[in-house]
C-alpha positions in Angstrom: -20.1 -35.8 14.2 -22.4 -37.5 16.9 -21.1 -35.9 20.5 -21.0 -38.0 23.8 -24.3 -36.0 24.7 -26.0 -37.3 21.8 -26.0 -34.1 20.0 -24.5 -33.6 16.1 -22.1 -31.1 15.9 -21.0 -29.6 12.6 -17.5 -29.5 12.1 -17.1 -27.2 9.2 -18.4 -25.8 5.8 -17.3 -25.7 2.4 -16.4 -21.6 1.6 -18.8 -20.4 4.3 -16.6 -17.1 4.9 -17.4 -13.4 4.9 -15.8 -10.6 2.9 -14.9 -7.8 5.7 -13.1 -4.8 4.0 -11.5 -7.1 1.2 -10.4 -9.8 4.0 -11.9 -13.4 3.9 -13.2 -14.4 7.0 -14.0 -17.9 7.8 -17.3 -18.4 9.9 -16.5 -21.4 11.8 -13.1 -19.9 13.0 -14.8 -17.0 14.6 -17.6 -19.3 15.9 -14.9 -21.7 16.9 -13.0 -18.7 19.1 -15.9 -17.7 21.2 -17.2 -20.8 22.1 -13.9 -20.9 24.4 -15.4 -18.5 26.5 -17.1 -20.4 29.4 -20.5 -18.3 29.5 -21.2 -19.0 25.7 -23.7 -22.2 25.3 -23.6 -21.7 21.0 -22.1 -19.4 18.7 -23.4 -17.8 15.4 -21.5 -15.8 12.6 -24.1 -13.9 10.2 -23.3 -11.6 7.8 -24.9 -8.3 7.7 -24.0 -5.2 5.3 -22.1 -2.4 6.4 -22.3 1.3 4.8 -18.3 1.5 4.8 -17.1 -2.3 4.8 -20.1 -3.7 2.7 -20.3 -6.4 4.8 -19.4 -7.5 8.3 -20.2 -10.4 10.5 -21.5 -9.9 14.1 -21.1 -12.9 16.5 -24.7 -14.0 18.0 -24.3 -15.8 21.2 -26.4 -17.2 24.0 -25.1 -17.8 28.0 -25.5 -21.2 29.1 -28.8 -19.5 30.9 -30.1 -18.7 27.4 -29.2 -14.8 27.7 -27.2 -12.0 25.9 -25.4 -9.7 28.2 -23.0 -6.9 28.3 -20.8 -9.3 30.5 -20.6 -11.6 28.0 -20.0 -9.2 25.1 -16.9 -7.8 27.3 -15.8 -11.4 27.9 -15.6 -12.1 24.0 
């Protein structure tokens, strides 16, 4: 969808989810969760693989000012 800034947002993806420990985990819903927390600008799920859970699926975000921090990691 077009947002009133002008930017396209994507709402959701067909069986974009992540296998953590036999649990199906649905990107946008994690995405979705931290982009409630003021600081966070965007929001990324990636999976990554995992010695123990063969995969897991860190959250990348940016501040509004464009920077990771501890803050915000505590925040989320």
């Amino acid at each position: 969808m077009m947002a009133e800034d002008g930017y396209f947002r994507i709402l959701g993806r067909i069986d974009d989810v992540i296998n953590v420990s036999g649990h199906r985990l649905g990107t946008k819903e994690i995405e979705s969760a931290a982009m409630v927390v003021d600081e966070v600008a965007e929001a990324a799920v990636v999976p990554v693989s995992h010695e123990i859970k063969g995969r897991t699926g860190p959250v990348h975000c940016l501040e509004n000012r464009g920077q990771p921090s501890d803050e915000l990691a505590k925040n989320l």
